[in-house]
NUTI-226938 format. One record per atom (N, C-alpha, C, O): residue number from 1; residue in one letter; atom name; x, y, z. Coordinates in nm, 3 decimals, always signed. Layout:
+-----+--------+-------+---------+---------+---------+
| num | residu | atome |      px |      py |      pz |
+-----+--------+-------+---------+---------+---------+
| NUM |      A |    CA |       X |       Y |       Z |
...
+-----+--------+-------+---------+---------+---------+
This chain:
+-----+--------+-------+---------+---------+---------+
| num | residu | atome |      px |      py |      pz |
+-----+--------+-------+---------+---------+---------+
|   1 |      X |     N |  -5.730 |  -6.233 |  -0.887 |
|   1 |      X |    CA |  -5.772 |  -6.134 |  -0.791 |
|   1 |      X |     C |  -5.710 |  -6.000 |  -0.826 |
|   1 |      X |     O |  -5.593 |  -5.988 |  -0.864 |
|   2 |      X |     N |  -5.811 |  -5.883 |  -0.809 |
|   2 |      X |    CA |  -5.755 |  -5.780 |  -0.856 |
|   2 |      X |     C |  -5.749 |  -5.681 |  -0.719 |
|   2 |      X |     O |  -5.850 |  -5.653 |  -0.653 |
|   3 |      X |     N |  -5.615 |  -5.635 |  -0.687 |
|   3 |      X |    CA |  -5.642 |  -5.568 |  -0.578 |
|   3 |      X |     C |  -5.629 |  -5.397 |  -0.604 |
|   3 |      X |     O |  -5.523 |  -5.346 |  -0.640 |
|   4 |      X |     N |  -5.754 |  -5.320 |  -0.579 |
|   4 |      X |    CA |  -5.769 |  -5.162 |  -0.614 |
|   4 |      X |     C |  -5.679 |  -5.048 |  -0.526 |
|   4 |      X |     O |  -5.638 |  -4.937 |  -0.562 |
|   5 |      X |     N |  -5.664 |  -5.133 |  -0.372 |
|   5 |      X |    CA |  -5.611 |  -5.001 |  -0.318 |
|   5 |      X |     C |  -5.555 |  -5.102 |  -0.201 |
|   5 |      X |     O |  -5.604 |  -5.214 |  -0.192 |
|   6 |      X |     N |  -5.469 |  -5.066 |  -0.128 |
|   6 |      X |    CA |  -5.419 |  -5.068 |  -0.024 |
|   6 |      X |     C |  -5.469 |  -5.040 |  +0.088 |
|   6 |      X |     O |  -5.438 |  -4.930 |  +0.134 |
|   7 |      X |     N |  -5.551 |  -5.117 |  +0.161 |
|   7 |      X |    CA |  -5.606 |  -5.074 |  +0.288 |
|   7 |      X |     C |  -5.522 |  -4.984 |  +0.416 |
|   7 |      X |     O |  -5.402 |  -5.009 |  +0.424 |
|   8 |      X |     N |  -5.568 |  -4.899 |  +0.498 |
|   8 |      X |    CA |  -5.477 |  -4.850 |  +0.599 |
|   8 |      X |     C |  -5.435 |  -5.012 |  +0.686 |
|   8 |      X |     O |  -5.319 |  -5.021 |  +0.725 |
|   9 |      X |     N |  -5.510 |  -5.104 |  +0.707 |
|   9 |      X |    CA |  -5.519 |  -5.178 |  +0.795 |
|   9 |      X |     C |  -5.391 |  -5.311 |  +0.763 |
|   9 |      X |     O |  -5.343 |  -5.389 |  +0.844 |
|  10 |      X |     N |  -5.366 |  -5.299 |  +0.634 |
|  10 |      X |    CA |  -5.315 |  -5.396 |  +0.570 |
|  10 |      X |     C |  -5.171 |  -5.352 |  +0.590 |
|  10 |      X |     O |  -5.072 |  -5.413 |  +0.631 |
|  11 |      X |     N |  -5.193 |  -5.188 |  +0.536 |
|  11 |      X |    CA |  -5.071 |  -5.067 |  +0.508 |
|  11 |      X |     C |  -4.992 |  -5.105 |  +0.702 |
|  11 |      X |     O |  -4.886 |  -5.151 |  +0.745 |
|  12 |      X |     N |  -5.073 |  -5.072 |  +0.739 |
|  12 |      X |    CA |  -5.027 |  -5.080 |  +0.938 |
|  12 |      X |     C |  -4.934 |  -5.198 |  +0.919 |
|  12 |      X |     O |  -4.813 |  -5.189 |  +0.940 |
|  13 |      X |     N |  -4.991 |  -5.301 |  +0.881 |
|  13 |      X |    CA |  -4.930 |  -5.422 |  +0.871 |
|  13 |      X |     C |  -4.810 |  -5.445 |  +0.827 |
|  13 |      X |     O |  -4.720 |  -5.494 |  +0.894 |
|  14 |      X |     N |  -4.800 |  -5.405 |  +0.697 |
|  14 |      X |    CA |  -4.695 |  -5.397 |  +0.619 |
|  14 |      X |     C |  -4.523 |  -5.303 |  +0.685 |
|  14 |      X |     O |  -4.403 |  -5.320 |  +0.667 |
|  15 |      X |     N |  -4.600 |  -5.214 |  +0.758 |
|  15 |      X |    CA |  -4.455 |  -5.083 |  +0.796 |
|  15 |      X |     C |  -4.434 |  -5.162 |  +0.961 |
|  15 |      X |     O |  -4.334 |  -5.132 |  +1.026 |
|  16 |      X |     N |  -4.520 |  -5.247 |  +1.009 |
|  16 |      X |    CA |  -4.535 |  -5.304 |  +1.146 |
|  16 |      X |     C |  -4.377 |  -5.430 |  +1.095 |
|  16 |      X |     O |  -4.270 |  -5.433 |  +1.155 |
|  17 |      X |     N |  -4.417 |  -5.521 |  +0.968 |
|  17 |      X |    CA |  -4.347 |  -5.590 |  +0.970 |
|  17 |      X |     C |  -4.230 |  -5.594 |  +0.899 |
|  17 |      X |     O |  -4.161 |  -5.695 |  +0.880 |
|  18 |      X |     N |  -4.208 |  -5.486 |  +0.860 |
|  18 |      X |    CA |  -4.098 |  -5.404 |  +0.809 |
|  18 |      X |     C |  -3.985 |  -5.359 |  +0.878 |
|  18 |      X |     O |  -3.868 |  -5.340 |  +0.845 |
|  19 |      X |     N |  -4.087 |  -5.337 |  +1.045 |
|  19 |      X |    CA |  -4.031 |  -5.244 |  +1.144 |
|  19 |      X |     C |  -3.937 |  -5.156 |  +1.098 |
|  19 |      X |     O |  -3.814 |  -5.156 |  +1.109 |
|  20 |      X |     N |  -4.037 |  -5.056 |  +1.029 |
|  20 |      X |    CA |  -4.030 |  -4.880 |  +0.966 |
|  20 |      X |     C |  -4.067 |  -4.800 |  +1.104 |
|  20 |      X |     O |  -4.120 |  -4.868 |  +1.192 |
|  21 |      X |     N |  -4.055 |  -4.726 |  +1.119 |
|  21 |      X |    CA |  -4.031 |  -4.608 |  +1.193 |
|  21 |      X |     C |  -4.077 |  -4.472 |  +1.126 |
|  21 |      X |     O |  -4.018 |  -4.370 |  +1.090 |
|  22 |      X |     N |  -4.224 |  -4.520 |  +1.126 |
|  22 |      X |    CA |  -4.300 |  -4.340 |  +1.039 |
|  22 |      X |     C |  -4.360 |  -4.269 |  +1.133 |
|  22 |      X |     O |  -4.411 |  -4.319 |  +1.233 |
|  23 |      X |     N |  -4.356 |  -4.127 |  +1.102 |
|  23 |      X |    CA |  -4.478 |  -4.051 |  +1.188 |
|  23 |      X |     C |  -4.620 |  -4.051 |  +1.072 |
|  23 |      X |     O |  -4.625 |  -4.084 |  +0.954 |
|  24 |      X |     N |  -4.693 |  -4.015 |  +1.136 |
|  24 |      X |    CA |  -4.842 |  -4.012 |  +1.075 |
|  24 |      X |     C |  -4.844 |  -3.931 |  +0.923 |
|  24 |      X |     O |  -4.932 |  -3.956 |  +0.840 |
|  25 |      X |     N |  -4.736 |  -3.833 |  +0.898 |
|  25 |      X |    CA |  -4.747 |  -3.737 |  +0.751 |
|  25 |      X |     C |  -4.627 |  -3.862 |  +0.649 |
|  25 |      X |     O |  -4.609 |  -3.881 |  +0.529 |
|  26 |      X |     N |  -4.582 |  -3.907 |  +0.746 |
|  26 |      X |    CA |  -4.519 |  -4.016 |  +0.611 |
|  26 |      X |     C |  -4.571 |  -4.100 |  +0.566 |
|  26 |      X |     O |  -4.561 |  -4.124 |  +0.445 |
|  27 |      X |     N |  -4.667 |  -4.193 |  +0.676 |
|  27 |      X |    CA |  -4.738 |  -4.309 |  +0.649 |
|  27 |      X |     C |  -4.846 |  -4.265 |  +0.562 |
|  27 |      X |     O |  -4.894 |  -4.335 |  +0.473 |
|  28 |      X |     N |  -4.884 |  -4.139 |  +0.592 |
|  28 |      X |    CA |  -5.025 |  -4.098 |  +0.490 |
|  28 |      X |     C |  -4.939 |  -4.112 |  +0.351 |
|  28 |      X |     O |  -4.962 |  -4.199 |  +0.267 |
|  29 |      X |     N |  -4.854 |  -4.029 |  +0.342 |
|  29 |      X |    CA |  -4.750 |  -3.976 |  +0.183 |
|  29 |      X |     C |  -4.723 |  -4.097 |  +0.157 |
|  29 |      X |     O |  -4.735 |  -4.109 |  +0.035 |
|  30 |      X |     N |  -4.674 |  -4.259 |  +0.233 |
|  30 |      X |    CA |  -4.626 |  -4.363 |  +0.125 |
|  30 |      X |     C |  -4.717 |  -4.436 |  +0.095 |
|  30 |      X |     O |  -4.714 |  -4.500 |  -0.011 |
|  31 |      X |     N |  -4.846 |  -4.443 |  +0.203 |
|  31 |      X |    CA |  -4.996 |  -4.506 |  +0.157 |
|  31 |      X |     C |  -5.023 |  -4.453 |  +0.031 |
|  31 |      X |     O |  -5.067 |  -4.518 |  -0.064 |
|  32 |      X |     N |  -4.989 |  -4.295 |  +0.031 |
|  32 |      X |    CA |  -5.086 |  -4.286 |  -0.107 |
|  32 |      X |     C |  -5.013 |  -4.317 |  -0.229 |
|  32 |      X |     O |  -5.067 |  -4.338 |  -0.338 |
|  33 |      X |     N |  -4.867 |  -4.320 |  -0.204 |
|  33 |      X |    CA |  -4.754 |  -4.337 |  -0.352 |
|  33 |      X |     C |  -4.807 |  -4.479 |  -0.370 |
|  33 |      X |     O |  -4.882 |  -4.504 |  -0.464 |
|  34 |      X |     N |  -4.769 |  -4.578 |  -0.279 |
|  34 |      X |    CA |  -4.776 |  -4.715 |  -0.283 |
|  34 |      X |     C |  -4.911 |  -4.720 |  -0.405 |
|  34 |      X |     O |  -4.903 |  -4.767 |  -0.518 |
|  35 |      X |     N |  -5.057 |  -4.646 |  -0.328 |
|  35 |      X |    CA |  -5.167 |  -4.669 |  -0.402 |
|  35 |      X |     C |  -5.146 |  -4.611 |  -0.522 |
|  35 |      X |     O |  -5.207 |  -4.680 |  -0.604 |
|  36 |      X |     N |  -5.077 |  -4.494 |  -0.593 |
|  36 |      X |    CA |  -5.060 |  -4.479 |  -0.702 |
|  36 |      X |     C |  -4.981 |  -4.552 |  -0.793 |
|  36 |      X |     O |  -5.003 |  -4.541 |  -0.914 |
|  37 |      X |     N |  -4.889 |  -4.628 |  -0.748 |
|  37 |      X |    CA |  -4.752 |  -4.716 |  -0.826 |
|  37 |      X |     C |  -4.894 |  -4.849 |  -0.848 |
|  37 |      X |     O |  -4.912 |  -4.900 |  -0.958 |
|  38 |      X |     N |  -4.973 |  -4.887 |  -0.733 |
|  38 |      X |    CA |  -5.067 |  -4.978 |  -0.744 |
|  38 |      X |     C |  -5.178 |  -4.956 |  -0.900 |
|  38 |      X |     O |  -5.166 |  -5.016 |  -1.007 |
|  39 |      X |     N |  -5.261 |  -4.872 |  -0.871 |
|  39 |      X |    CA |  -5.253 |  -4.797 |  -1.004 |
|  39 |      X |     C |  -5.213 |  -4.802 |  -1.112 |
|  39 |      X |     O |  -5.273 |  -4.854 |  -1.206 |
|  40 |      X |     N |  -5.111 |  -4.752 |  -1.115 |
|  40 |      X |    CA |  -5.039 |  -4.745 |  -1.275 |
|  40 |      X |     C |  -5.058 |  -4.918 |  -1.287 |
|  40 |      X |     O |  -5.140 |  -4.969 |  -1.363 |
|  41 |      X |     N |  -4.972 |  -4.990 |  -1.204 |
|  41 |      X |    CA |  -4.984 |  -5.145 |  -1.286 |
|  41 |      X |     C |  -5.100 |  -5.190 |  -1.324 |
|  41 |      X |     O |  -5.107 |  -5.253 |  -1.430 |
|  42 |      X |     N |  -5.221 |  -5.165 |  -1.239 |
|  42 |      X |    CA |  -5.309 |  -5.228 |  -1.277 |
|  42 |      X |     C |  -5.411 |  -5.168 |  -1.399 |
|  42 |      X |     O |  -5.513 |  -5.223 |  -1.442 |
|  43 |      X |     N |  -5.339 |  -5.013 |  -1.449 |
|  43 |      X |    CA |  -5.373 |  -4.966 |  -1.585 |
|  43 |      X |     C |  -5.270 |  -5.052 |  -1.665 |
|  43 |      X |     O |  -5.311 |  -5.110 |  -1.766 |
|  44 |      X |     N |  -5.151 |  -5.064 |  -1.631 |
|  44 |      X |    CA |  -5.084 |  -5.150 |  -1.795 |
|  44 |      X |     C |  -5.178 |  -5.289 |  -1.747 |
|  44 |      X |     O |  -5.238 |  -5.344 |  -1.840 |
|  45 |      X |     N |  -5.192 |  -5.339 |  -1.631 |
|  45 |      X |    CA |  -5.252 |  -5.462 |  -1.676 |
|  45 |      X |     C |  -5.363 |  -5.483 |  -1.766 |
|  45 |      X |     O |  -5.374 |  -5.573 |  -1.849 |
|  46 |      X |     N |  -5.456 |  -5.373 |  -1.735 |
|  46 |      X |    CA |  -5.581 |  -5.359 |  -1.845 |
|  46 |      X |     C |  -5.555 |  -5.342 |  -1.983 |
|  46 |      X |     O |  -5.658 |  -5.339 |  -2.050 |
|  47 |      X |     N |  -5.426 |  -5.327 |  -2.059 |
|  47 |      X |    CA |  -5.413 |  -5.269 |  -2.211 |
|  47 |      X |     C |  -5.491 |  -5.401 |  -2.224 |
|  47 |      X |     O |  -5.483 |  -5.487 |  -2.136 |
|  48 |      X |     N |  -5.575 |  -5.421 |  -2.345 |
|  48 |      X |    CA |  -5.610 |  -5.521 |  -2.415 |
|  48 |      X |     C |  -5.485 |  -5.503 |  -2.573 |
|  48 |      X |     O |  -5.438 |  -5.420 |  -2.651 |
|  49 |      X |     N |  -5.484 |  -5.673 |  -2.533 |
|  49 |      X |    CA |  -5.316 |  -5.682 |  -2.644 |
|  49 |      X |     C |  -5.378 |  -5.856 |  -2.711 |
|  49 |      X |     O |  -5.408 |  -5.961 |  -2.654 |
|  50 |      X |     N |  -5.376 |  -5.821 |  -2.824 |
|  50 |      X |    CA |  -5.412 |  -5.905 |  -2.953 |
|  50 |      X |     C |  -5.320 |  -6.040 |  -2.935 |
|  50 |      X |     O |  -5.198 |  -6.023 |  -2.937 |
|  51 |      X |     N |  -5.371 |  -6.175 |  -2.918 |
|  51 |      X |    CA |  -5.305 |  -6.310 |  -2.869 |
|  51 |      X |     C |  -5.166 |  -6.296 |  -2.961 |
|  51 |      X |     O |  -5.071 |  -6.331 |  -2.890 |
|  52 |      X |     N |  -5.127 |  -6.260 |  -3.079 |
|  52 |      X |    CA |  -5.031 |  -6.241 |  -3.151 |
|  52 |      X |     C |  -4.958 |  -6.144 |  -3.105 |
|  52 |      X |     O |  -4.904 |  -6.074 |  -3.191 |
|  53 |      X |     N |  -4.936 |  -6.114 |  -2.977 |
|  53 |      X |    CA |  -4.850 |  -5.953 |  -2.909 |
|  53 |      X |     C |  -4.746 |  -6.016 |  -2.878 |
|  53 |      X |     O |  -4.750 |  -6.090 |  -2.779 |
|  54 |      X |     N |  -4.644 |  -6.005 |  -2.942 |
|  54 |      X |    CA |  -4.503 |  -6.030 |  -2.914 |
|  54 |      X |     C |  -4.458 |  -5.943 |  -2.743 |
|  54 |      X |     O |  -4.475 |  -5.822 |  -2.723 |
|  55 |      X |     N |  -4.406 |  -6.032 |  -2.651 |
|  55 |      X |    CA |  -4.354 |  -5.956 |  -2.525 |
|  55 |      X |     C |  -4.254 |  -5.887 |  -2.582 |
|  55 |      X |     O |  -4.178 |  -5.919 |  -2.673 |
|  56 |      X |     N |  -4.264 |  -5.773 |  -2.510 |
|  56 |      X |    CA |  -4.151 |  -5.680 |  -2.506 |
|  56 |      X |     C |  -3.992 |  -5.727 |  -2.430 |
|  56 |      X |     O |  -3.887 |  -5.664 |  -2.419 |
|  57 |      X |     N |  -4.021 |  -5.825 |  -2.399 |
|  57 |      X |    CA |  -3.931 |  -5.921 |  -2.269 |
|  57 |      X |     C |  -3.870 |  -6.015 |  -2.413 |
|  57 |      X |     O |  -3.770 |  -6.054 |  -2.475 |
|  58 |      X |     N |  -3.941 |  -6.013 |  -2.410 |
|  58 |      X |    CA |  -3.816 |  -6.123 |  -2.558 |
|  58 |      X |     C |  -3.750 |  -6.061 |  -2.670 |
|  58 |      X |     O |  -3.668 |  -6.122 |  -2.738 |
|  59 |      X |     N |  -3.774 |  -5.971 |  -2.686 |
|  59 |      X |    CA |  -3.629 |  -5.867 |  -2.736 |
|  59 |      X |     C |  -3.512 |  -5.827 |  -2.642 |
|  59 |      X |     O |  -3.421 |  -5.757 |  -2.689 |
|  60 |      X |     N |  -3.510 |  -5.857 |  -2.543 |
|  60 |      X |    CA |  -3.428 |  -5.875 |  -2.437 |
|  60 |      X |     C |  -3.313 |  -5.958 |  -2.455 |
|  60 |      X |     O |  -3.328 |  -6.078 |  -2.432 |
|  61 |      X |     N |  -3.148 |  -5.900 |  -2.507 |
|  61 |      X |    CA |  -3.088 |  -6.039 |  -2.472 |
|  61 |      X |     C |  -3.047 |  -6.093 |  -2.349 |
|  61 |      X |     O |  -2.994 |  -6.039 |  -2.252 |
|  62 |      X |     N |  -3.087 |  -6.236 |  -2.374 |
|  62 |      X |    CA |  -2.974 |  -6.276 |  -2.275 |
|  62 |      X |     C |  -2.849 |  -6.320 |  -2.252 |
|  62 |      X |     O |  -2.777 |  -6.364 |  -2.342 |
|  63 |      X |     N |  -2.817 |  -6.311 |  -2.140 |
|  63 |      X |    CA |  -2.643 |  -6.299 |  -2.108 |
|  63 |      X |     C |  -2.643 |  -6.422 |  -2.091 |
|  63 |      X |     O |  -2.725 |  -6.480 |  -2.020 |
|  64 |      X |     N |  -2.547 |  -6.480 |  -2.156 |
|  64 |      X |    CA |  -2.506 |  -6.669 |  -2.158 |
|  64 |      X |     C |  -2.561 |  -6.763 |  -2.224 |
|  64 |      X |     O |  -2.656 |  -6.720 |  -2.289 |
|  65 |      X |     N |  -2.542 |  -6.884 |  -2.237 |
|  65 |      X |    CA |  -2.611 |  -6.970 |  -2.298 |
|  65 |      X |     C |  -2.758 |  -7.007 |  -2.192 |
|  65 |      X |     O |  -2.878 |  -6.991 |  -2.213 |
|  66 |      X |     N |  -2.710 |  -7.043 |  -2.118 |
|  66 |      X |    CA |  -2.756 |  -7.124 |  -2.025 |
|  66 |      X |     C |  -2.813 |  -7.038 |  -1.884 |
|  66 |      X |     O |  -2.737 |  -6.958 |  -1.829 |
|  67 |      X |     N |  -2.920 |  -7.055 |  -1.844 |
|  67 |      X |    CA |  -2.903 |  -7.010 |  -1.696 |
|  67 |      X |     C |  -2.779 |  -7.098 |  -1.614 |
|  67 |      X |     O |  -2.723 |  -7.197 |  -1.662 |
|  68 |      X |     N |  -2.757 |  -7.052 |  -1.513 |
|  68 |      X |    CA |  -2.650 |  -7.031 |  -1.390 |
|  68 |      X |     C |  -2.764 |  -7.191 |  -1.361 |
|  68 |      X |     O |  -2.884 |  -7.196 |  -1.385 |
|  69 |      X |     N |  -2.667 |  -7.316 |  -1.300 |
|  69 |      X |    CA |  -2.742 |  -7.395 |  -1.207 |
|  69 |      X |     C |  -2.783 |  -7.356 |  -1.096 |
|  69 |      X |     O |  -2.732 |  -7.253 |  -1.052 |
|  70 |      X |     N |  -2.877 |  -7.418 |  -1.022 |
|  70 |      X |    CA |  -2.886 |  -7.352 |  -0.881 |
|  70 |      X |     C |  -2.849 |  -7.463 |  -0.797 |
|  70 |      X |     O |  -2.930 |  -7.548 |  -0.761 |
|  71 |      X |     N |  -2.724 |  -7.462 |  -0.764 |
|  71 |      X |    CA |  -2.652 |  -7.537 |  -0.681 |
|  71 |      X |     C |  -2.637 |  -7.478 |  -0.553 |
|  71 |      X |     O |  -2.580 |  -7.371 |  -0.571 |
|  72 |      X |     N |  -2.659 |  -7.493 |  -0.445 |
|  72 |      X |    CA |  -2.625 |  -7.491 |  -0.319 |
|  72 |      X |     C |  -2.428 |  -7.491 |  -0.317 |
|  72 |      X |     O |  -2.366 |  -7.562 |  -0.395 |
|  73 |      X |     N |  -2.376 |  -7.422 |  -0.240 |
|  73 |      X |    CA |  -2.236 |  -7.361 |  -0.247 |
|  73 |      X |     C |  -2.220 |  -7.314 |  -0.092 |
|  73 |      X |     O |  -2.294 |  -7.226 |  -0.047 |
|  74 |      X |     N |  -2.104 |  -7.387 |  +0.000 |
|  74 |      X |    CA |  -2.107 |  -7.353 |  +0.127 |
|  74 |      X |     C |  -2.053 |  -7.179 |  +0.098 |
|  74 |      X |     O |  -2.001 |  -7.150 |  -0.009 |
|  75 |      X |     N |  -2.070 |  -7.090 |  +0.190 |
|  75 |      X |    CA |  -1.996 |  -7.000 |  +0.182 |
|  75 |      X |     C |  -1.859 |  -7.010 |  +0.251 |
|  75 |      X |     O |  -1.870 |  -7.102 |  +0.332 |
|  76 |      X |     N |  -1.738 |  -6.960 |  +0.257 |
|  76 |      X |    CA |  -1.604 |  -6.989 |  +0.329 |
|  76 |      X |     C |  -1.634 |  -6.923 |  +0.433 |
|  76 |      X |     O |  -1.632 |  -7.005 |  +0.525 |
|  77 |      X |     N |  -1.661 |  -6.820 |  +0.476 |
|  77 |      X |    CA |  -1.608 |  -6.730 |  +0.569 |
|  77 |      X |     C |  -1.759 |  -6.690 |  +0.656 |
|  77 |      X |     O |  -1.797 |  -6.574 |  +0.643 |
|  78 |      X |     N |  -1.834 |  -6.775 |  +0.733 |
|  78 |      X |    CA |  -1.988 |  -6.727 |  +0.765 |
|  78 |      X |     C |  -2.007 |  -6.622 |  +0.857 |
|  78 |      X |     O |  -2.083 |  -6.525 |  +0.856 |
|  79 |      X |     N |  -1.914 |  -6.665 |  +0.943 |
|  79 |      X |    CA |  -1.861 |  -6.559 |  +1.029 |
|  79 |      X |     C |  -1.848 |  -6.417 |  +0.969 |
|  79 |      X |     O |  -1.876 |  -6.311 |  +1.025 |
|  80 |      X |     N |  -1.811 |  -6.431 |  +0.875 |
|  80 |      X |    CA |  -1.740 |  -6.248 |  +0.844 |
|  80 |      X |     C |  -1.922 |  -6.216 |  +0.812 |
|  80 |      X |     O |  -1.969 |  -6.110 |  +0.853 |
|  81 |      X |     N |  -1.983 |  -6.283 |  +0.762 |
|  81 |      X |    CA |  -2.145 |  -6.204 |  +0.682 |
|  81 |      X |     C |  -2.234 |  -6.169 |  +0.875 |
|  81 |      X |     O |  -2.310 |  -6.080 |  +0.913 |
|  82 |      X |     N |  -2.182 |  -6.270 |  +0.934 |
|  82 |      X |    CA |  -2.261 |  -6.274 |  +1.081 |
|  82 |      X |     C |  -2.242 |  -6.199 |  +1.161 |
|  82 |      X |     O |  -2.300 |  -6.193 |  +1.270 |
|  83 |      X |     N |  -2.141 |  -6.114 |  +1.114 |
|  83 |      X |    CA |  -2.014 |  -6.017 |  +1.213 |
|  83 |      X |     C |  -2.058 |  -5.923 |  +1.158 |
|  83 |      X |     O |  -2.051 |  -5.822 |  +1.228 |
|  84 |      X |     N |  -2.125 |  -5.900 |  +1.010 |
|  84 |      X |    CA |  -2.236 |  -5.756 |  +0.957 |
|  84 |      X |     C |  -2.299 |  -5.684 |  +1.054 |
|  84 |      X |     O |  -2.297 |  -5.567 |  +1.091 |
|  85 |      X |     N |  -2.397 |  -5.857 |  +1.107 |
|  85 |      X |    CA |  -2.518 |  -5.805 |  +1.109 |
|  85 |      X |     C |  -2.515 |  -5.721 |  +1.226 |
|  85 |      X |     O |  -2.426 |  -5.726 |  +1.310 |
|  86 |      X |     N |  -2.628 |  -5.634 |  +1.231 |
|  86 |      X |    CA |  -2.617 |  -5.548 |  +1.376 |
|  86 |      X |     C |  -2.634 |  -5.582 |  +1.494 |
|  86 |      X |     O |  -2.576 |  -5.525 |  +1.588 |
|  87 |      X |     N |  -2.726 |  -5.692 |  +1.510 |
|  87 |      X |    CA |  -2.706 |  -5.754 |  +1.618 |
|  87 |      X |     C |  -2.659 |  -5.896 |  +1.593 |
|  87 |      X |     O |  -2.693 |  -5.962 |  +1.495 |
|  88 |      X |     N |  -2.569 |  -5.942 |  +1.704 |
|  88 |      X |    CA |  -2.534 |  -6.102 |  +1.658 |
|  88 |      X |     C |  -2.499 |  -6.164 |  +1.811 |
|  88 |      X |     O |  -2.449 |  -6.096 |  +1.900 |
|  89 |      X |     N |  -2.542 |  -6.332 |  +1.823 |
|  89 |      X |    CA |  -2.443 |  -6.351 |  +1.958 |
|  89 |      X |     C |  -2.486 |  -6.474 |  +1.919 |
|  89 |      X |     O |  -2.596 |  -6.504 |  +1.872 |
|  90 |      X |     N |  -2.363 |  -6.563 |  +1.948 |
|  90 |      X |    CA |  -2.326 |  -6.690 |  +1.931 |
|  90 |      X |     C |  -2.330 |  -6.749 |  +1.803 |
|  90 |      X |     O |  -2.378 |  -6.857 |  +1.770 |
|  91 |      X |     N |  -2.276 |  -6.669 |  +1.740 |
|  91 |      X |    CA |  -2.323 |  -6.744 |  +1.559 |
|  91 |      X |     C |  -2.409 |  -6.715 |  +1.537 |
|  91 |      X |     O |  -2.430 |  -6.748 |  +1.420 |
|  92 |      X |     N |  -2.527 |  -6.644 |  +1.596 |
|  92 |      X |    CA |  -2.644 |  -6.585 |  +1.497 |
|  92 |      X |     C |  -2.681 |  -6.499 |  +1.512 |
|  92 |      X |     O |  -2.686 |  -6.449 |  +1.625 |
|  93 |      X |     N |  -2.740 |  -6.422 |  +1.370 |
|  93 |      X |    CA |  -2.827 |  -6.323 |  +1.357 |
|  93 |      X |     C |  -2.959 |  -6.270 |  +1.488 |
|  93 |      X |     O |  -3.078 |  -6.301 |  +1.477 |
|  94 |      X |     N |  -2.925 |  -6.221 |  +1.555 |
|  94 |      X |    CA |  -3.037 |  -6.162 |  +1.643 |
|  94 |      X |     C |  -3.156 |  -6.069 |  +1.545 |
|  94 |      X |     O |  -3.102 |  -5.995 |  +1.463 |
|  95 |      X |     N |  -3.296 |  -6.065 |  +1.546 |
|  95 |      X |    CA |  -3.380 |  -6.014 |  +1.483 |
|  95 |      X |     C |  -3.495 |  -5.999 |  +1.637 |
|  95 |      X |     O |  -3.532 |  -6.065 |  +1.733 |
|  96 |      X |     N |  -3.510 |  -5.896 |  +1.589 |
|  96 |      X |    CA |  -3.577 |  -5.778 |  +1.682 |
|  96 |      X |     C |  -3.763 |  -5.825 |  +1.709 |
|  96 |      X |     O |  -3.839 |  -5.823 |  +1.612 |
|  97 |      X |     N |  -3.808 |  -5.861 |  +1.837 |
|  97 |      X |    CA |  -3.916 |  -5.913 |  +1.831 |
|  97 |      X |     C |  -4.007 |  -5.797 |  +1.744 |
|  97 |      X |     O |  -3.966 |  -5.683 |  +1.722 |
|  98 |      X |     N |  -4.132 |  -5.846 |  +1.701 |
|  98 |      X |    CA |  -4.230 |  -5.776 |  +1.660 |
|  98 |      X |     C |  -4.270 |  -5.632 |  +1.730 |
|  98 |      X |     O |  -4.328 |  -5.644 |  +1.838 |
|  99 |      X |     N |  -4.255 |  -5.550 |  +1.701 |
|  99 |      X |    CA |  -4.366 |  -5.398 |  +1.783 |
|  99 |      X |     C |  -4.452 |  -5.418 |  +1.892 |
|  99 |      X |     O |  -4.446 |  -5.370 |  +2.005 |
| 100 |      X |     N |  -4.561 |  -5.525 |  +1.826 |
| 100 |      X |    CA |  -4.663 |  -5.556 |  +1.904 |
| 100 |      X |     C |  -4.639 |  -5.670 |  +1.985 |
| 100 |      X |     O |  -4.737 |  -5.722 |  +2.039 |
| 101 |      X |     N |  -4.534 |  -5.714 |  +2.002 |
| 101 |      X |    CA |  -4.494 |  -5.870 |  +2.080 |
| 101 |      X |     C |  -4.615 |  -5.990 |  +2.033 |
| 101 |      X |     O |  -4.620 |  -6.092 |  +2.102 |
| 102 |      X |     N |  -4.711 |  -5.976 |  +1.917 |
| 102 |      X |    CA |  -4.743 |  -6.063 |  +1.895 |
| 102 |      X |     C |  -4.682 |  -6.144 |  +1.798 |
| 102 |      X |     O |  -4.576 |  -6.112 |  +1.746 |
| 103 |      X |     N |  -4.743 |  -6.248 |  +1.771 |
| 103 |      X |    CA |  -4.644 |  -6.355 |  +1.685 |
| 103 |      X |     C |  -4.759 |  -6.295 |  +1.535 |
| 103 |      X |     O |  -4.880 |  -6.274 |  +1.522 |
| 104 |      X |     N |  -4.632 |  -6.288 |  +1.442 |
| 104 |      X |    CA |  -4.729 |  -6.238 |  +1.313 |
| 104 |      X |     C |  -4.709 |  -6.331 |  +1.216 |
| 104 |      X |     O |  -4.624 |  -6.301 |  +1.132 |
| 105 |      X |     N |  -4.768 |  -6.442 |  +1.205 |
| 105 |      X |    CA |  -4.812 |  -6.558 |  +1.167 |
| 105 |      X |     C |  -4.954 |  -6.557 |  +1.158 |
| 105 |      X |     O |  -5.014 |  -6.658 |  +1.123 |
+-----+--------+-------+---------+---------+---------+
């Protein structure tokens, strides 16, 4: 699927569940960057590149032998990351209902 532009309707969506805080001259100005950064990728996606095109990603070194396992690791201190957040009560993270109080699911 190739997507050309960013709908306003989609865009609403996106800064709704973000819960951004724009007036109308910002939302126009990041709709249209967003659609230009959209753009550019989907011009490099179009280069036509010969099945023999070495990625540019594999001249890349990498750091270590091995990737890192992905092990699960309690953290020590949960409290201190929970005590960040801006809102918190009883051990957890409070998160701010939706704008529209609907469920965005």
């Amino acid at each position: 699927m190739q997507l050309d532009k960013i709908s306003p309707e989609a865009f609403e969506k996106i800064i709704e569940m973000a819960a951004f805080s724009l007036d109308g001259e910002e939302k126009a100005y990041l709709l249209e960057q967003l659609n230009h950064q959209l753009q550019s990728v989907q011009e490099l996606l179009n280069i036509p590149l010969e099945d023999e095109t070495e990625s540019p990603l594999a001249r890349i070194p990498r750091v270590g032998d091995q990737p890192r396992s992905d092990d699960w690791q309690a953290f020590e201190k949960p409290r201190e990351i929970i005590a960040m957040a801006t809102q918190n009560e009883d051990g957890m993270i409070l998160v701010p209902e939706p704008a529209s109080g609907k469920d965005l699911a």
